[in-house]
Structure formats: C-alpha cells, structure tokens
PDB file with SEQRES, HELIX, SHEET and CRYST1 records, atoms N, CA, C and O in Angstrom:
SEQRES   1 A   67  UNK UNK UNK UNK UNK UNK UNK UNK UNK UNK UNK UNK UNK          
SEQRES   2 A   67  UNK UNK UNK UNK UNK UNK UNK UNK UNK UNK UNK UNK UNK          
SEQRES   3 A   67  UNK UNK UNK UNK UNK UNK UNK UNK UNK UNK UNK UNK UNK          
SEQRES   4 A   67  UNK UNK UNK UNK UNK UNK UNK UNK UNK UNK UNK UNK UNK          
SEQRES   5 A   67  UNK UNK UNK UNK UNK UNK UNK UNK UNK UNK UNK UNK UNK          
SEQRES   6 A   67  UNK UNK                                                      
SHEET    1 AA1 2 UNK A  10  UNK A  11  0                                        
SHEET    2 AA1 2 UNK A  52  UNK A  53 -1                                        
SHEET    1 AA2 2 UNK A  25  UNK A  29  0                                        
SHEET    2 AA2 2 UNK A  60  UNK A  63 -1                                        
CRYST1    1.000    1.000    1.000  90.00  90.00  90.00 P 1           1          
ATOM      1  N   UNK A   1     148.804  41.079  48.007  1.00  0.00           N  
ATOM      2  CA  UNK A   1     148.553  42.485  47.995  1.00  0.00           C  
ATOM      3  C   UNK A   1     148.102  42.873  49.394  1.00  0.00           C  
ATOM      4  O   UNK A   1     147.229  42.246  49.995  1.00  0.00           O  
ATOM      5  N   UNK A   2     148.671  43.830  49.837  1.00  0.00           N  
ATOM      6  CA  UNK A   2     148.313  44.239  51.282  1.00  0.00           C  
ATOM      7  C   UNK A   2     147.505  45.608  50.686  1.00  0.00           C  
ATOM      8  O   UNK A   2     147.781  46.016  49.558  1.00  0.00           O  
ATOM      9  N   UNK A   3     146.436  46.324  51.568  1.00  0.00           N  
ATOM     10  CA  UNK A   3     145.965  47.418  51.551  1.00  0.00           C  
ATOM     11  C   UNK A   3     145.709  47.902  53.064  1.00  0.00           C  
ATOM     12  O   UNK A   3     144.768  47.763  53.846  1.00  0.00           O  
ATOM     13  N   UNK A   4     147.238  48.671  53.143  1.00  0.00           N  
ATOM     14  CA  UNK A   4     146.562  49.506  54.807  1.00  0.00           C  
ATOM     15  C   UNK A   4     145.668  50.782  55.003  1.00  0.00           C  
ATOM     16  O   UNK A   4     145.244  51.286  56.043  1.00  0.00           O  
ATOM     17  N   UNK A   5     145.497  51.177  53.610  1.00  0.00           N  
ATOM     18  CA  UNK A   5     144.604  52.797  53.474  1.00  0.00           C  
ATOM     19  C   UNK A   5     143.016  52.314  53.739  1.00  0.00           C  
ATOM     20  O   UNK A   5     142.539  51.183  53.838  1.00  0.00           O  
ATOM     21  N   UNK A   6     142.570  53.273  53.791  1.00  0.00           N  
ATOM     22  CA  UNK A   6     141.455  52.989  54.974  1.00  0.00           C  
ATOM     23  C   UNK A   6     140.325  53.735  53.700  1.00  0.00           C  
ATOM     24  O   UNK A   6     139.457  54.597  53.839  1.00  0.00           O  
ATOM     25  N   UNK A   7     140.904  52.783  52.154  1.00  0.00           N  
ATOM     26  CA  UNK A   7     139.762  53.205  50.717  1.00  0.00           C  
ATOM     27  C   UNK A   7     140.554  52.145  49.831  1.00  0.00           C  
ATOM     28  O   UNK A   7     141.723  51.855  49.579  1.00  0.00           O  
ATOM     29  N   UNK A   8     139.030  51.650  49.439  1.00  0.00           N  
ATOM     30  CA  UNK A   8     139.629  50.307  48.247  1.00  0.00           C  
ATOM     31  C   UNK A   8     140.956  51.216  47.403  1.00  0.00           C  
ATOM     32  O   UNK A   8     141.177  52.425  47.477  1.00  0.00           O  
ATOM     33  N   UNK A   9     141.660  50.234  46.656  1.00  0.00           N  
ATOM     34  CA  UNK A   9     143.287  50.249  46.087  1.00  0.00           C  
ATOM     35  C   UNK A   9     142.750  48.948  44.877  1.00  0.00           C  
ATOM     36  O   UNK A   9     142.443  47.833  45.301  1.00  0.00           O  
ATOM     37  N   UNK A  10     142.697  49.261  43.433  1.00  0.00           N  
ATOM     38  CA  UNK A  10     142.917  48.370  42.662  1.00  0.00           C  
ATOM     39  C   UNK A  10     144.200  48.259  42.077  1.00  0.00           C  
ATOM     40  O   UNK A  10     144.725  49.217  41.509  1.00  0.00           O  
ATOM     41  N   UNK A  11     144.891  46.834  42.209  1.00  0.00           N  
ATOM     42  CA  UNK A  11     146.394  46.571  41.455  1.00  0.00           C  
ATOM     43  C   UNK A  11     145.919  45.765  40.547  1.00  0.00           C  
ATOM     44  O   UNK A  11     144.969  44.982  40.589  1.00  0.00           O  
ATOM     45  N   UNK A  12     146.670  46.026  39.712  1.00  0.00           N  
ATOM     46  CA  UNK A  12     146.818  45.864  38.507  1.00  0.00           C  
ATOM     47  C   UNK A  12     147.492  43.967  38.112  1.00  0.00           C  
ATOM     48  O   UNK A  12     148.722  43.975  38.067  1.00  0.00           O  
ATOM     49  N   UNK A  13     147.071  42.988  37.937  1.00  0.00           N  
ATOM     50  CA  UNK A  13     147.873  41.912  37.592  1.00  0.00           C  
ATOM     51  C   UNK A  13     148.913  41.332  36.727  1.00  0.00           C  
ATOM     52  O   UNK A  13     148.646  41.087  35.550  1.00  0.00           O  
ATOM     53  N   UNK A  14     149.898  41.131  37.141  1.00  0.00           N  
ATOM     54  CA  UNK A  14     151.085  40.320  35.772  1.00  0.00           C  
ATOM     55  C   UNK A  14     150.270  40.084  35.101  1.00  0.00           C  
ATOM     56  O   UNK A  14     149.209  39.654  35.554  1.00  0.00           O  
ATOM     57  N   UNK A  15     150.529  40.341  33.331  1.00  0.00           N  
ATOM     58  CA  UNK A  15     149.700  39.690  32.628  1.00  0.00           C  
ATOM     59  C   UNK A  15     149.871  38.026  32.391  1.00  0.00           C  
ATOM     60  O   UNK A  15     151.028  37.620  32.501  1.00  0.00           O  
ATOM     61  N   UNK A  16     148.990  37.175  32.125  1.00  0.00           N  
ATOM     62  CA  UNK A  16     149.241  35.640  31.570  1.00  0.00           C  
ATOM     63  C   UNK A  16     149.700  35.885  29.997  1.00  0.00           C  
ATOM     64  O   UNK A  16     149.265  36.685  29.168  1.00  0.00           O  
ATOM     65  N   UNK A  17     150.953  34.690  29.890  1.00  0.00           N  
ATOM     66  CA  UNK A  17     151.581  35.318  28.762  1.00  0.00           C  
ATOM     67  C   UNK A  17     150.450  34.531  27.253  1.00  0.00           C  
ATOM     68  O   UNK A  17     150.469  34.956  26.098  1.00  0.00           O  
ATOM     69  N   UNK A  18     149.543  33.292  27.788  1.00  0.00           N  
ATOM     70  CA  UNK A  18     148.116  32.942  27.213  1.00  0.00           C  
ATOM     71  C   UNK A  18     147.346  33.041  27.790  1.00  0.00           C  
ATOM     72  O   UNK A  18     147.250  32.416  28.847  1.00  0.00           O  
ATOM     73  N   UNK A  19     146.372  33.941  27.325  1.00  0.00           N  
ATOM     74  CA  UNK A  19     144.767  34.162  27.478  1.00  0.00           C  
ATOM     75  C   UNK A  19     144.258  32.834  27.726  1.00  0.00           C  
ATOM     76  O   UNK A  19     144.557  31.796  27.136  1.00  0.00           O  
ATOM     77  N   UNK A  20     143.301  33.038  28.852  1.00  0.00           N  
ATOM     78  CA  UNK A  20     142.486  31.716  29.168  1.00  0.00           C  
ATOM     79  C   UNK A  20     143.462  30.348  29.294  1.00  0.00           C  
ATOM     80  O   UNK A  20     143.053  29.290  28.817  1.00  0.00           O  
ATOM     81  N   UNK A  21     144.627  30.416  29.888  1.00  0.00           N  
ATOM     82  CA  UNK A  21     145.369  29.393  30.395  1.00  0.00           C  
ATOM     83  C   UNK A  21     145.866  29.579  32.160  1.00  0.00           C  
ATOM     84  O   UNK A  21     146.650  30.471  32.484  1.00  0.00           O  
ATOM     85  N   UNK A  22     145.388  28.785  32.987  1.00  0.00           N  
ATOM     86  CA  UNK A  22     145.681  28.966  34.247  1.00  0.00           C  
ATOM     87  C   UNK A  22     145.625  29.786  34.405  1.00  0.00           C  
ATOM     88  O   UNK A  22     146.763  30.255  34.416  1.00  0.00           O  
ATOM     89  N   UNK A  23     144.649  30.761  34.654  1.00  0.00           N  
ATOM     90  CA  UNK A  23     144.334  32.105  35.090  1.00  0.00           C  
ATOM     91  C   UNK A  23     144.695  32.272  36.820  1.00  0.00           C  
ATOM     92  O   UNK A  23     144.949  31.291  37.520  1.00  0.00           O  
ATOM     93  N   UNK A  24     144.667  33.545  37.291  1.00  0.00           N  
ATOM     94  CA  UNK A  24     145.048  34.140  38.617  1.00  0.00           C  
ATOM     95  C   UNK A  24     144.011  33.567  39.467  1.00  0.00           C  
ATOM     96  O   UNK A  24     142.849  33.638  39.066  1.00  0.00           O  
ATOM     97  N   UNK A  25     144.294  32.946  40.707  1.00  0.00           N  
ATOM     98  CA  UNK A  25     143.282  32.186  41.363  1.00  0.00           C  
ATOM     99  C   UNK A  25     142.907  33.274  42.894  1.00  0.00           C  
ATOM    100  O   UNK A  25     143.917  33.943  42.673  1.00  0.00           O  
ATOM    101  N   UNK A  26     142.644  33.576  43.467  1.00  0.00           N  
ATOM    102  CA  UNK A  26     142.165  34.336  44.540  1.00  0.00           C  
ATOM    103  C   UNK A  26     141.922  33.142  45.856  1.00  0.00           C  
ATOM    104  O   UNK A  26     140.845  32.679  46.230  1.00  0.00           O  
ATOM    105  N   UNK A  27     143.497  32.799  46.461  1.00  0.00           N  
ATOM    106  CA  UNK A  27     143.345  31.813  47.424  1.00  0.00           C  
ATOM    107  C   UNK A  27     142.932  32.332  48.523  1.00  0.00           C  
ATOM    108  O   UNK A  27     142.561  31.657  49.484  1.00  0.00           O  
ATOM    109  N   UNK A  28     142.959  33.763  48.485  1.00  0.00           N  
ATOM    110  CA  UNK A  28     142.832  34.941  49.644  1.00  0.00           C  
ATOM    111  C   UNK A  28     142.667  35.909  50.088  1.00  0.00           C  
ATOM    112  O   UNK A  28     143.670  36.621  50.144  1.00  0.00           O  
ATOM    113  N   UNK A  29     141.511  36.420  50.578  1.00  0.00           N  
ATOM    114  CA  UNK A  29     140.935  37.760  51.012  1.00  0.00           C  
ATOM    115  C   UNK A  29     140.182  38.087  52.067  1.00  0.00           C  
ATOM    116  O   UNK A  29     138.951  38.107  52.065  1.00  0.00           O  
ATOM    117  N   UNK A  30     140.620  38.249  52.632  1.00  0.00           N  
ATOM    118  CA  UNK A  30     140.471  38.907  54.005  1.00  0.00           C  
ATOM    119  C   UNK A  30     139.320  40.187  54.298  1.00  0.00           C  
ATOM    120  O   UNK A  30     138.972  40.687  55.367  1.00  0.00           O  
ATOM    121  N   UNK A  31     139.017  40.399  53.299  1.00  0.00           N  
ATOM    122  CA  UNK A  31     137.482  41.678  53.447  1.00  0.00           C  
ATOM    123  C   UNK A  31     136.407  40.487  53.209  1.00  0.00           C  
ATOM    124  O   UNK A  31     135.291  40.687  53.690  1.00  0.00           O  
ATOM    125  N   UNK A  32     136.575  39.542  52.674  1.00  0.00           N  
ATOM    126  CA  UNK A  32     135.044  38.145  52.833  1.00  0.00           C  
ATOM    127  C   UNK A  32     135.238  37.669  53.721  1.00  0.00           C  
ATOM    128  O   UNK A  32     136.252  37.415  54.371  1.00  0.00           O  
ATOM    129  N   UNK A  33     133.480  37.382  53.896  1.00  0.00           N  
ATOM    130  CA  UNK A  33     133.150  36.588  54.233  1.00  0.00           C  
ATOM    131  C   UNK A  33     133.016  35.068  54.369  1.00  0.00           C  
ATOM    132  O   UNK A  33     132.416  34.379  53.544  1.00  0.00           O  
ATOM    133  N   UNK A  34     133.825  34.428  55.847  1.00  0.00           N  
ATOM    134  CA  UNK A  34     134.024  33.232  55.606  1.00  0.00           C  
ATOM    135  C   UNK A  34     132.718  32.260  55.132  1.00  0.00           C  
ATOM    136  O   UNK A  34     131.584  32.659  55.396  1.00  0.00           O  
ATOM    137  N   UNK A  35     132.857  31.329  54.621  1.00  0.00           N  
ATOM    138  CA  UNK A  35     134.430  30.656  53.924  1.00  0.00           C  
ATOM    139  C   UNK A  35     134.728  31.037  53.414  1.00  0.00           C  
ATOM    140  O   UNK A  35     135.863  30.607  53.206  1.00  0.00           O  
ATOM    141  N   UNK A  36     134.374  32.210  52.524  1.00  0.00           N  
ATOM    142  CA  UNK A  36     134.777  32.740  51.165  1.00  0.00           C  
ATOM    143  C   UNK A  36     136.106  33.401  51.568  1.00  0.00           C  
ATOM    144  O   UNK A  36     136.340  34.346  50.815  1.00  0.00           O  
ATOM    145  N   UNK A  37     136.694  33.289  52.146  1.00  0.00           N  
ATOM    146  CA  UNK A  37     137.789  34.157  52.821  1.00  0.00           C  
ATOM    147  C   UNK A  37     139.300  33.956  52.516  1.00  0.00           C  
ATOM    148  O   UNK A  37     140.232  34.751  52.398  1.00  0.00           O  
ATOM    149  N   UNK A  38     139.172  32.199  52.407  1.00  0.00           N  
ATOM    150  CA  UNK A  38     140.075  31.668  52.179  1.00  0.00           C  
ATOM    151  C   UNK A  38     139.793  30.237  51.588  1.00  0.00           C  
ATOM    152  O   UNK A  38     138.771  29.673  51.980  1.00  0.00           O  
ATOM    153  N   UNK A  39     140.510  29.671  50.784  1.00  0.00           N  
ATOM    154  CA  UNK A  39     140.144  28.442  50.671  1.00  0.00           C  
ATOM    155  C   UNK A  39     141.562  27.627  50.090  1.00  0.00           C  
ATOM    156  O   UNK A  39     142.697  28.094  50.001  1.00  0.00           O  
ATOM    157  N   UNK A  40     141.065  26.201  49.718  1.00  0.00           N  
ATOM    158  CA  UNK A  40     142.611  25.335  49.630  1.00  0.00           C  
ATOM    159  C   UNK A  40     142.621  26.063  47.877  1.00  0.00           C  
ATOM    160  O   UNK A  40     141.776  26.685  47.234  1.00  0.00           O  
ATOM    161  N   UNK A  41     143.833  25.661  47.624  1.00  0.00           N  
ATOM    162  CA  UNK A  41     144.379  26.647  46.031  1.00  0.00           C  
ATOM    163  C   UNK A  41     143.780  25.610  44.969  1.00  0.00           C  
ATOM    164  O   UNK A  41     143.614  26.059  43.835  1.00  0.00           O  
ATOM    165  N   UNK A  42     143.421  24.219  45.215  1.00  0.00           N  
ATOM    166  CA  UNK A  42     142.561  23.211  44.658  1.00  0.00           C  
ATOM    167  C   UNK A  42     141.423  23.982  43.977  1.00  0.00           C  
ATOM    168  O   UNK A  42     141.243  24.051  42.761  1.00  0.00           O  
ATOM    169  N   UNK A  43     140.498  24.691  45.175  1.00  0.00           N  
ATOM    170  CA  UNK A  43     139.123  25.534  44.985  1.00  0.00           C  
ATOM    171  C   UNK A  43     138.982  26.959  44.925  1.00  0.00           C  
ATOM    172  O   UNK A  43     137.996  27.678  45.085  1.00  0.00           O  
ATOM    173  N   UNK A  44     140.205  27.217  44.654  1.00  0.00           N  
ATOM    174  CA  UNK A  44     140.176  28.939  44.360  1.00  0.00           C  
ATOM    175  C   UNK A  44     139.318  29.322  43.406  1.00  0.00           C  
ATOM    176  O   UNK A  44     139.152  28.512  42.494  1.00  0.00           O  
ATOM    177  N   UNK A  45     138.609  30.532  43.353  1.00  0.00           N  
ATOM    178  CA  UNK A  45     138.015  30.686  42.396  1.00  0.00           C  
ATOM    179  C   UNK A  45     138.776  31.414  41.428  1.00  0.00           C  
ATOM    180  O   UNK A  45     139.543  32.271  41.868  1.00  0.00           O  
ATOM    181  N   UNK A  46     138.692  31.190  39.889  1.00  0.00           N  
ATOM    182  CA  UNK A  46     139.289  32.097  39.074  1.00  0.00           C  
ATOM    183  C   UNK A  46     139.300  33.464  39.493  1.00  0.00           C  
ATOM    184  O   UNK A  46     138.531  33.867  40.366  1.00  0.00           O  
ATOM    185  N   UNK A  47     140.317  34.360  38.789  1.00  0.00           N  
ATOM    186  CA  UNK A  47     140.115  35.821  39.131  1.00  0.00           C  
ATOM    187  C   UNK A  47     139.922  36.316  37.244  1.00  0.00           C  
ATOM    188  O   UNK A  47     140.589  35.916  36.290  1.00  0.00           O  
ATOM    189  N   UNK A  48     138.470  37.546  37.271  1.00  0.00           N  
ATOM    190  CA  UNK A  48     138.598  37.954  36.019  1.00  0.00           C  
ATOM    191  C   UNK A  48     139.085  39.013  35.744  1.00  0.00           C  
ATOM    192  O   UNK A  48     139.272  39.765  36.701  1.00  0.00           O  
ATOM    193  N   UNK A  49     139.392  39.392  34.684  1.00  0.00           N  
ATOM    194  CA  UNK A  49     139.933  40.350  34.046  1.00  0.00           C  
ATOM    195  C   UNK A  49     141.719  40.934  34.615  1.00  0.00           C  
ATOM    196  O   UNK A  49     142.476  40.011  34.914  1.00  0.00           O  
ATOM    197  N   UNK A  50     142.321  42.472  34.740  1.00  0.00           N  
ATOM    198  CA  UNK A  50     143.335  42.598  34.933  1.00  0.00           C  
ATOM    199  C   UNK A  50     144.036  43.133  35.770  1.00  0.00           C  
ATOM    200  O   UNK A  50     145.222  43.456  35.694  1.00  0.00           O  
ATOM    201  N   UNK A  51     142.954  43.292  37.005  1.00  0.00           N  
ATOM    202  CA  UNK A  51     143.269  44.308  38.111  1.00  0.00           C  
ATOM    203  C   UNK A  51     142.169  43.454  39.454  1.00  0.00           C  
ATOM    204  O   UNK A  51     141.264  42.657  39.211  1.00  0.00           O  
ATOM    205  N   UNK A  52     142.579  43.895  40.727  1.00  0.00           N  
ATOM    206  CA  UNK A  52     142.017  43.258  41.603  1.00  0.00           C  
ATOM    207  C   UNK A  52     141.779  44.113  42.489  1.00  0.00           C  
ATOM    208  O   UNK A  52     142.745  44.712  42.961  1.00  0.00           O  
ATOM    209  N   UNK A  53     140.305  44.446  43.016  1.00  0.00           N  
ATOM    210  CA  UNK A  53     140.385  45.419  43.829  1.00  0.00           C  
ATOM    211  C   UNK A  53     140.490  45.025  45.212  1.00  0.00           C  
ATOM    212  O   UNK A  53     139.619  44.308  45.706  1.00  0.00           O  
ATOM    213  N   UNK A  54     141.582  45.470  45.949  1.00  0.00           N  
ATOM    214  CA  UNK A  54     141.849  45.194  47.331  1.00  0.00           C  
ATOM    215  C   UNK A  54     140.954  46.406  48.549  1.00  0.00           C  
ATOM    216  O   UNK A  54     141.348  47.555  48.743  1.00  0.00           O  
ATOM    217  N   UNK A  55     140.033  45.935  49.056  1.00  0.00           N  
ATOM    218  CA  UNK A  55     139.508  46.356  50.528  1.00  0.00           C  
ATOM    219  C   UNK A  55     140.074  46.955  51.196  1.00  0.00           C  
ATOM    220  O   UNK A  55     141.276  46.691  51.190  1.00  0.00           O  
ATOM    221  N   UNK A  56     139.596  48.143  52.202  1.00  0.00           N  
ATOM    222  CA  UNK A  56     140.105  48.895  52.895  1.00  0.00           C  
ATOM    223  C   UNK A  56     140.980  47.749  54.221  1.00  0.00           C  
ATOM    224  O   UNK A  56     140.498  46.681  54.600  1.00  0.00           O  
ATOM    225  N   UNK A  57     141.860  48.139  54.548  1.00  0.00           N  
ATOM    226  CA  UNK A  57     142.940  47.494  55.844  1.00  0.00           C  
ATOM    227  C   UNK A  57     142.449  45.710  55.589  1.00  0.00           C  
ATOM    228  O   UNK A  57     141.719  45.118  56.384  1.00  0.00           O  
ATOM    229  N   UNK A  58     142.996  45.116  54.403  1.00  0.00           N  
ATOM    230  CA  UNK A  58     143.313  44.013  53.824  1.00  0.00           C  
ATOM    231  C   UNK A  58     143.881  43.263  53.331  1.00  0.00           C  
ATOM    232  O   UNK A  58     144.573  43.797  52.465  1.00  0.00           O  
ATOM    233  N   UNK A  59     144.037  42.073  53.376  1.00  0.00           N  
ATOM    234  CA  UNK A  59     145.282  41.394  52.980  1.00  0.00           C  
ATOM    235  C   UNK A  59     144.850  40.502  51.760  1.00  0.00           C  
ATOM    236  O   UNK A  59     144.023  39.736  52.254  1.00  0.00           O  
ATOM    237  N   UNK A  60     144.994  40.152  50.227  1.00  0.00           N  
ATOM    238  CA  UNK A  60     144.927  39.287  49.640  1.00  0.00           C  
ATOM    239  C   UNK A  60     146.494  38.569  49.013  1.00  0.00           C  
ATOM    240  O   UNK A  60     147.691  38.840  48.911  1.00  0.00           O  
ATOM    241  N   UNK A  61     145.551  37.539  48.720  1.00  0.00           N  
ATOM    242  CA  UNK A  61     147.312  36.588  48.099  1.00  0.00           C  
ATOM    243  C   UNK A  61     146.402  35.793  46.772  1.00  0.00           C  
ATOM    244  O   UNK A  61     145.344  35.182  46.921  1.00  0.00           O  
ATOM    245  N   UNK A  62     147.068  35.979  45.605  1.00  0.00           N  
ATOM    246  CA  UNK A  62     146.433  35.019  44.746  1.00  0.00           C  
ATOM    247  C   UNK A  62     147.722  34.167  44.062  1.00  0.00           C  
ATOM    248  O   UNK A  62     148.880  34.404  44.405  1.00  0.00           O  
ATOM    249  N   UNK A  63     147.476  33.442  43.345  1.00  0.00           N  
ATOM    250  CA  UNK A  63     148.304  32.348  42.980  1.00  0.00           C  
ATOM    251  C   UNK A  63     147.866  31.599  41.491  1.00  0.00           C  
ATOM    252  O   UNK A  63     146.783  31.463  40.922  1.00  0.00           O  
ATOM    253  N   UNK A  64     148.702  31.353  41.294  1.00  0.00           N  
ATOM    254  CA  UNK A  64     148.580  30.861  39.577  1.00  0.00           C  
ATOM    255  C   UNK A  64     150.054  29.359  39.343  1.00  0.00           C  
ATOM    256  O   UNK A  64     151.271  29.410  39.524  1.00  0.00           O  
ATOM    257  N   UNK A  65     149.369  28.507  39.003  1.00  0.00           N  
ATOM    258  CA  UNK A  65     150.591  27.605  38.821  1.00  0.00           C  
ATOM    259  C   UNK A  65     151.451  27.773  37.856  1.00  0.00           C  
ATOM    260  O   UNK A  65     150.933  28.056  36.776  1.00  0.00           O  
ATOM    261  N   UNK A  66     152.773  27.684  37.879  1.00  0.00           N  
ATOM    262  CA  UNK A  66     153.876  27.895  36.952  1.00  0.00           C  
ATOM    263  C   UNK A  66     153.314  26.674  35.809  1.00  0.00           C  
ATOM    264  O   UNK A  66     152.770  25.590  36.020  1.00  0.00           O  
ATOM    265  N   UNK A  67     153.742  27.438  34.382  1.00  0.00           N  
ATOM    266  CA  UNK A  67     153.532  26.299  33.178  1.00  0.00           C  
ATOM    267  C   UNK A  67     154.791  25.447  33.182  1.00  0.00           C  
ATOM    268  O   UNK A  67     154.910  24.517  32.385  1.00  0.00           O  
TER     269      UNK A  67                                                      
END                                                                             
C-alpha cells in the first residue's frame, strides 16, 4: 500500500478465506520507528482485524503465505 496524501488512508484487506489461519503479516512500514519498520517475514507481526491504516507519504507491504 503506498500513501502519497499528506492524511492517514485506511485500506481495507483481502479477506482470509479462514478466520485465524495465517493471518496478514505487516513485513513493512515506513511511518515506524526502526526496527519496527521493517523486519524478516519470519518476525512479522500479525496484522488485526480488516483494514490497515497507512501514514501520511508512506509505504507499507504486508504478506501472508499461500495455503
């Protein structure tokens, strides 16, 4: 998710087609503070619920392993 507007932007996530199975991981965001900024996809932290709010002039990438 890119955000070039200069005011948070929440998108909305693909849903998981099972609840509580390999959930959306947040390998990447660019409005934190490192380390929290980025990390290996090993230590991503879960992402909750169904929308992600992206930071003013920011870049995130999250990731989820194929079943």
């Amino acid at each position: 998710m890119l955000n070039a507007y200069w005011e948070p932007l929440r998108f909305e996530l693909p849903p998981i087609p099972e609840p509580g199975l390999r959930p959306w991981r947040c390998w990447l965001d660019t409005s934190l503070e490192p380390p929290a900024d980025i990390y290996l996809f090993s230590d991503a932290p879960p992402v909750a619920g169904t929308s992600y709010l992206v930071h003013p002039r920011s870049i995130v990438a999250l990731a989820r392993v194929a079943d």
